[in-house]
DRENBABA-178985 format. One record per residue (C-alpha): residue number from 0; residue in one letter; chain; x, y, z. Coordinates in Angstrom, 2 decimals, always signed. Layout:
BEGIN
n,res,chain,east,north,up
NUM,A,A,X,Y,Z $
...
end
This chain:
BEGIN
n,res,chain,east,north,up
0,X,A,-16.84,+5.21,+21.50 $
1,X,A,-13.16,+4.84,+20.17 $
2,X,A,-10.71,+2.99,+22.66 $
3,X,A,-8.46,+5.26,+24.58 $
4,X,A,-5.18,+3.19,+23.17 $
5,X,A,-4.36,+2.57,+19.50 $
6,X,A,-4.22,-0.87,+18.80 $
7,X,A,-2.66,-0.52,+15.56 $
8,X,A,-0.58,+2.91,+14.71 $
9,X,A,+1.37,+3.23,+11.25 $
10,X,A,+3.94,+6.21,+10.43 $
11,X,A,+1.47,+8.39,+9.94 $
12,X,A,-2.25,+7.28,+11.78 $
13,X,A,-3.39,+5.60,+14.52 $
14,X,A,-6.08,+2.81,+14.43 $
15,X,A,-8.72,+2.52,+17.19 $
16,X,A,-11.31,-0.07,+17.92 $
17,X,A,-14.64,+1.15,+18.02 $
18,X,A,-16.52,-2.70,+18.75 $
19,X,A,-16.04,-6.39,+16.69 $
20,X,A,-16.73,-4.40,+13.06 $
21,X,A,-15.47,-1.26,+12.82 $
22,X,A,-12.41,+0.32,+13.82 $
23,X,A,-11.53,+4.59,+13.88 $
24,X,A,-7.95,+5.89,+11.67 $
25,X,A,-6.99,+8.92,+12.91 $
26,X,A,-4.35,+10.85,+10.96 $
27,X,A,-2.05,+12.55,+13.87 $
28,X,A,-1.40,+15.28,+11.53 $
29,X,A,-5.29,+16.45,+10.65 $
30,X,A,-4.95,+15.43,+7.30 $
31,X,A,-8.77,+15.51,+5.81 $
32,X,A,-9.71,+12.22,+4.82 $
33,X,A,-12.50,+13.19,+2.12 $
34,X,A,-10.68,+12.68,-1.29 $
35,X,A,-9.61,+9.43,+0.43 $
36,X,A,-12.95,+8.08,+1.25 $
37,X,A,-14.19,+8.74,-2.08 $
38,X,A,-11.64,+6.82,-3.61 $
39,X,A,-11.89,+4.11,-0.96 $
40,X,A,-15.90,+4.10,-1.83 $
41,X,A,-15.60,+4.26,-5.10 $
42,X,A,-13.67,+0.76,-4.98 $
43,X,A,-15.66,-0.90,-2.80 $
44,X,A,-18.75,-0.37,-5.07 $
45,X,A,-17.00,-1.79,-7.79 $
46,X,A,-16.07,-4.99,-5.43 $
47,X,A,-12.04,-4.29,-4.69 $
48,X,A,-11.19,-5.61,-1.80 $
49,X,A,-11.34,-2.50,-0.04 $
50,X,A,-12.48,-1.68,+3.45 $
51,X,A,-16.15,-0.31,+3.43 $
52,X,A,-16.35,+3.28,+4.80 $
53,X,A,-18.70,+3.76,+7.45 $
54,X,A,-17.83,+7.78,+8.07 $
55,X,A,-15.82,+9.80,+7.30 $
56,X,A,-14.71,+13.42,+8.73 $
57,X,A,-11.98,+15.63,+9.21 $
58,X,A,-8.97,+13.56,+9.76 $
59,X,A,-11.16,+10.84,+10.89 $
60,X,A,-12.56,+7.57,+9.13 $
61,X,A,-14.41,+4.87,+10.28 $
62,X,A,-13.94,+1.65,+8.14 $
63,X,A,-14.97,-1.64,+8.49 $
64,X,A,-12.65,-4.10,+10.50 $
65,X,A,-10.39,-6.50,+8.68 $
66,X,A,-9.06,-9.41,+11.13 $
67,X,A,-6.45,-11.47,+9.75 $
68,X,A,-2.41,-11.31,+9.91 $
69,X,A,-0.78,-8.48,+7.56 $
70,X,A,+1.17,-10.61,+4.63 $
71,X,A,+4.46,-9.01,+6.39 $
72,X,A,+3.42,-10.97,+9.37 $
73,X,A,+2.61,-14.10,+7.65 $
74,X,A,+5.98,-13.89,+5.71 $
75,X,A,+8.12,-13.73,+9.25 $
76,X,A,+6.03,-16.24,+10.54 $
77,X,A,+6.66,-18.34,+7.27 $
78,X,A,+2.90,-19.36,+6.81 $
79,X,A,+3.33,-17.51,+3.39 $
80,X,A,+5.60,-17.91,+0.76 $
81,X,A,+7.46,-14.77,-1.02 $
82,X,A,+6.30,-15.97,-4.52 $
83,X,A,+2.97,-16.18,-3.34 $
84,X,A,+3.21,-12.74,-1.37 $
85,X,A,+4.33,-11.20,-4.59 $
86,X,A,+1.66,-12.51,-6.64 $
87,X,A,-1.28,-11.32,-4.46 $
88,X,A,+0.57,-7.88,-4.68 $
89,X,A,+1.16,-8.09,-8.42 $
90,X,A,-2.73,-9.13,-8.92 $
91,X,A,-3.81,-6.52,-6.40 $
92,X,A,-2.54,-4.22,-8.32 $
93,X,A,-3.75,-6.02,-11.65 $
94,X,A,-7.51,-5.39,-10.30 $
95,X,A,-6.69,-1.96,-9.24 $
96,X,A,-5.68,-0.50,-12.39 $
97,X,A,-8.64,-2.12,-14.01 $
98,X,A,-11.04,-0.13,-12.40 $
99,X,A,-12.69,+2.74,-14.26 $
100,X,A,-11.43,+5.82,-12.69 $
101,X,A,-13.53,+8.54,-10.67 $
102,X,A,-15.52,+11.27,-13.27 $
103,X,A,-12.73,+14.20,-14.58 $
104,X,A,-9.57,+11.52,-14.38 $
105,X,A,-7.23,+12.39,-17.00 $
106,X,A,-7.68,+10.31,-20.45 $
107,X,A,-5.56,+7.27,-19.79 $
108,X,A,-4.74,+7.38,-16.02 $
109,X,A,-6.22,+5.11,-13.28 $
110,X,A,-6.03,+4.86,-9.97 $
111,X,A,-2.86,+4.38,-7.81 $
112,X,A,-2.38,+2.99,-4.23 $
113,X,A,+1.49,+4.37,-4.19 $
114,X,A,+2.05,+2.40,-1.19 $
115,X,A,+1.18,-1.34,-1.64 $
116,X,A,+3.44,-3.41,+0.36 $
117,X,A,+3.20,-6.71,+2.68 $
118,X,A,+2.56,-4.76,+5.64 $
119,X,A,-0.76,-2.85,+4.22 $
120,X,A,-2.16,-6.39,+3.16 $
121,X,A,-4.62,-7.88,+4.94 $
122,X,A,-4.95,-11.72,+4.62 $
123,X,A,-8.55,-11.67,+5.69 $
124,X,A,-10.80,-14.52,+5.88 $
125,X,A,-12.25,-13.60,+2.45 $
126,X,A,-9.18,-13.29,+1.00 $
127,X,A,-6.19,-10.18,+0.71 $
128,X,A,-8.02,-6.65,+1.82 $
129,X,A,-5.69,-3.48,+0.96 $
130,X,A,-5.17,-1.04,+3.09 $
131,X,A,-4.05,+2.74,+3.80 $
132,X,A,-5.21,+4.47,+1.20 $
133,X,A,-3.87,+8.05,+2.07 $
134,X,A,-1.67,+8.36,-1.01 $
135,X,A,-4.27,+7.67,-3.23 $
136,X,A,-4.86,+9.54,-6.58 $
137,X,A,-4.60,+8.80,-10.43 $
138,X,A,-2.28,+8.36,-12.45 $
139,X,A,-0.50,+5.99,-14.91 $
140,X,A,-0.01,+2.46,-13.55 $
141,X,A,+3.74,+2.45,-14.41 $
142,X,A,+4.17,+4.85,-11.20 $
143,X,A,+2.17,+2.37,-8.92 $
144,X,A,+4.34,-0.83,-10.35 $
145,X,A,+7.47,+1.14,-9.65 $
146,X,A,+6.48,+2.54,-6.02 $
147,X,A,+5.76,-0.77,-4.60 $
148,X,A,+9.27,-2.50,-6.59 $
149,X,A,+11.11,+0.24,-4.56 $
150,X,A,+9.55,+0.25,-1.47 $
151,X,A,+10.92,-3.60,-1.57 $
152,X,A,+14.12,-2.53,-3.28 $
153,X,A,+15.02,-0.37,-0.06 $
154,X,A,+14.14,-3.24,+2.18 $
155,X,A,+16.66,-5.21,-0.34 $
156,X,A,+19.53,-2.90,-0.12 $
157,X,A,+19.68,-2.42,+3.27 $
158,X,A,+23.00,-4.16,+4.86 $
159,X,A,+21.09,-4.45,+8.33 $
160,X,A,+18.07,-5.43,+7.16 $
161,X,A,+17.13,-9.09,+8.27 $
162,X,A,+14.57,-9.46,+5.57 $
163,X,A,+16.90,-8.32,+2.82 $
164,X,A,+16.56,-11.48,+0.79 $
165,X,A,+13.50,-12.31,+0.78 $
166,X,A,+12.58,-8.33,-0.20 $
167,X,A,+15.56,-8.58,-3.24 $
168,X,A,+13.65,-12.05,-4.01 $
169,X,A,+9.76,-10.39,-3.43 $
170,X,A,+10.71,-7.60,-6.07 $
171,X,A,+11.97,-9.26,-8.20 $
172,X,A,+8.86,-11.98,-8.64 $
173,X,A,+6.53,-8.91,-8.45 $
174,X,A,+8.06,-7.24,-11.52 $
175,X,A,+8.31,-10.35,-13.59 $
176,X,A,+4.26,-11.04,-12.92 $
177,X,A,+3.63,-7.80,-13.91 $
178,X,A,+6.15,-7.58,-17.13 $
179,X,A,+3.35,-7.51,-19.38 $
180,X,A,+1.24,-4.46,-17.22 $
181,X,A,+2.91,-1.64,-17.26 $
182,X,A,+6.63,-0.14,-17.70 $
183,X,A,+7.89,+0.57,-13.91 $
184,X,A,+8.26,+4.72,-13.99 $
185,X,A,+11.28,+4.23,-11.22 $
186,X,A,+12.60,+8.00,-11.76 $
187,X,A,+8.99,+9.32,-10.82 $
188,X,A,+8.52,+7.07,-7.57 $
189,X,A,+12.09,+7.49,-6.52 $
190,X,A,+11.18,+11.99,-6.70 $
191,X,A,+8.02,+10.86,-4.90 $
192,X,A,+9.43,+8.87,-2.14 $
193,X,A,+12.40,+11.36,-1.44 $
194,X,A,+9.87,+14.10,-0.61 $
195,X,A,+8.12,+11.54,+1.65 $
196,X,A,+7.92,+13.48,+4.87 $
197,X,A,+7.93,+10.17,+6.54 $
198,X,A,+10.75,+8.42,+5.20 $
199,X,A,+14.08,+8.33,+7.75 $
200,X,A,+17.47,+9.81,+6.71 $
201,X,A,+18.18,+6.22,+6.80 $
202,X,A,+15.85,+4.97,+4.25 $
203,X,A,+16.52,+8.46,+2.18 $
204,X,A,+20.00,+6.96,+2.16 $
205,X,A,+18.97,+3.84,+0.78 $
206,X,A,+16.81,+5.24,-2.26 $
207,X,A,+19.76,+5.48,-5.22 $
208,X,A,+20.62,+2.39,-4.35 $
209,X,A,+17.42,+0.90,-4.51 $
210,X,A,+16.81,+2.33,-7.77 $
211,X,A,+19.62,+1.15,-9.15 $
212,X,A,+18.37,-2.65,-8.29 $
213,X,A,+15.76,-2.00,-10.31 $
214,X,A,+17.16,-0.32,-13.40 $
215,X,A,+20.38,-2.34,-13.51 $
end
């Protein structure tokens, strides 16, 4: 049985423990989880470091539990490095897009996260585990590579923004390890993120800008 309280809640889930392996994600806003968990079992069979599914139904799924700071936390804590942050997300990413897609994928497209950042890394025991998988679909790897360079870019542009910096310095290390991948698509993931229903008026504001970084 699921704790009562969340222990973990992102902008669009909660996370609840269940016992010492396995934890409950509950999307607040019923969002079936099906295509999800096929994706999500699809990469664990072919040894991404993905969580294993245990269930999944309706808006819930039951995964297996990752312990182990996020790389967000380990970068404010300083027990990580931003060069080294950016290269587990550039190789992350590198393993990800070299994964056979699921049967009836377009010719050419793989699959895409569209939401890798430091704060849905796991630095697990066994090494980085990705997580939140509910943007998942294919696509061409270009759009993946530019989605996670602006996600940092907004962090970078933002004038109140603490972490500013290191984001500005974290993009720009992520695109240079992954020069030789696959041509950022910034025009695509900027349309995407703008119809985010979760992004703020505040980070909305942010978005031209943050392309701009990355096309200048």
């Amino acid at each position: 049985m699921a704790a009562s309280t969340p222990f973990a809640a992102g902008r669009d889930a909660d996370v609840y423990a269940l016992d010492d392996r396995r934890v409950l994600r509950r999307y607040r806003d019923g969002t079936a989880v099906a295509g999800e968990a096929r994706f999500m079992s699809h990469l664990h069979a072919a040894a991404f470091p993905v969580p294993r599914v245990y269930l999944a139904a309706g808006a819930d799924l039951v995964l297996q539990r990752v312990t182990g700071p996020t790389m967000l936390q380990a970068l404010t804590a300083g027990t990580i490095e931003v060069a080294a942050g950016a290269g587990i997300l550039a190789e992350l990413h590198r393993r990800l897009h070299a994964i056979a897609p699921l049967p009836g994928a377009p010719d050419g497209e793989r699959i895409l996260h569209l939401d890798l950042h430091p704060d849905n890394v796991i630095l697990g025991p066994a090494g980085p585990v990705l997580l939140d998988w509910r943007n998942v679909r294919h696509g061409p790897p270009g759009l993946d590579v530019a989605m996670t360079a602006l996600i940092l870019a907004q962090v970078a542009v933002d004038p109140d923004q603490p972490m500013a910096a290191g984001a500005d310095e974290m993009q720009r290390a992520y695109r240079y390890a992954l020069r030789d991948h696959a041509a950022p698509l910034v025009a695509e993931a900027v349309a995407i993120r703008r119809a985010n229903p979760t992004q703020t008026s505040t980070e909305l504001a942010l978005l031209d800008a943050a392309a701009s970084l990355l096309t200048a």
